[in-house]
Each structure stands twice: as structure tokens, then as C-alpha cells.
N, C-alpha and C positions, 0 to 999 in steps of 0.2 A: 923368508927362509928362517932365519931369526927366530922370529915369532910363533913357526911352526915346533923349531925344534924346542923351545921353552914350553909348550904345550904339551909335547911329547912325553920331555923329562917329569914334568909335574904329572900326568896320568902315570907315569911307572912309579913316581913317590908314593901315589894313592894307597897301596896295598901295604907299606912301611907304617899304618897308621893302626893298623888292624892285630899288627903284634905289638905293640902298645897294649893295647886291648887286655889281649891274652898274658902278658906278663907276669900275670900272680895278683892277688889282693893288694893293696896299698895302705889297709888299717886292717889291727886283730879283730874288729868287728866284720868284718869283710870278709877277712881270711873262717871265721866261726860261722858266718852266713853259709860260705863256698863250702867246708864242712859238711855241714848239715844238708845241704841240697843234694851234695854227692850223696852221703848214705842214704837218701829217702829215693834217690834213683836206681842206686845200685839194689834197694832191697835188703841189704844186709843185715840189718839188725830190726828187722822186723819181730812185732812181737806171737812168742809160738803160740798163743792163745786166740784162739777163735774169737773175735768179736760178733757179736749180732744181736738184732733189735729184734725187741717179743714182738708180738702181732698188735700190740695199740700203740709203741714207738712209731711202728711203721705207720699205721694210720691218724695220728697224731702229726706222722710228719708228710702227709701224705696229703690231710685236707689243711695244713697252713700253704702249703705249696700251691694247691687249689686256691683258697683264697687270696692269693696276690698276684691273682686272674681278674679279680675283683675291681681295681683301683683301675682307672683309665689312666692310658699313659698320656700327660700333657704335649700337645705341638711346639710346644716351647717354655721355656723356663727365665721367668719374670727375673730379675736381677733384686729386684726390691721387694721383694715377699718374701717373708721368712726370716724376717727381723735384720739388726746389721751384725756383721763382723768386726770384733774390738783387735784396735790395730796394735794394743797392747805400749802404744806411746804415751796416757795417761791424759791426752785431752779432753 
């Protein structure tokens, strides 16, 4: 009985972890990321200028996109190919 109702309590705790969460930024880099994410959602300050690509940006960008149709994708990726990674300790 014990046991059950300790299991209980802890599933009702679960969701006290998730307003954590939501609480607001924790660093000004965080809070400027949150920021920025909002107005690219919200739309708002979009800019009033029509952007758009002449007819050989588009086909420019049209056959690089084609050709990385090109390269087969590997079944798997060797861990030792492709040189090493500097662990930046100075050994």
C-alpha cells in the first residue's frame, strides 16, 4: 500500500517539472534568443519589401540542390576517417 501510494505521489509530481520549464529565460542570451524567435513567429516585423530571386538564382540554386542527389549516402560512418579531433588539452 505504501509503495503504491509513493508511486502515486511521484506521477502527480511529474507535471511540477514542466513549469520549470516554462518559467522564463535563465541568461540575457536566452531571454534575446526567446526574443527573436517570438517576432519571426509572430510575423511582425517583417520586412515590407518583396524579396525574390531572378530566374538564374533560382536555377543556380536549383541544380546545386540536384547535384547533392549526386554523392551516395554511406551505410555507415567510419569513426576514423576524416582525420582526428584536437581535444584541445595540448598533448
Amino acid at each position: 500500500m505504501k509503495k503504491t501510494t509513493l508511486c502515486g505521489l511521484a506521477l502527480l509530481t511529474l507535471p511540477l517539472g514542466a513549469f520549470a520549464i516554462d518559467a522564463g529565460p535563465a541568461s540575457p542570451q536566452q531571454q534575446e534568443t526567446e526574443g527573436w524567435l517570438q517576432l519571426q513567429s509572430r510575423n511582425t516585423v517583417a520586412s515590407p519589401k518583396l524579396q525574390t530571386a531572378t530566374a538564374t538564382e533560382r536555377e543556380l540554386s536549383m541544380q546545386r540542390w540536384l547535384k547533392s542527389y549526386l554523392h551516395e549516402i554511406p551505410k555507415f560512418f567510419d569513426q576514423d576517417e576524416g582525420g582526428k579531433v584536437d581535444s584541445g588539452s595540448g598533448e
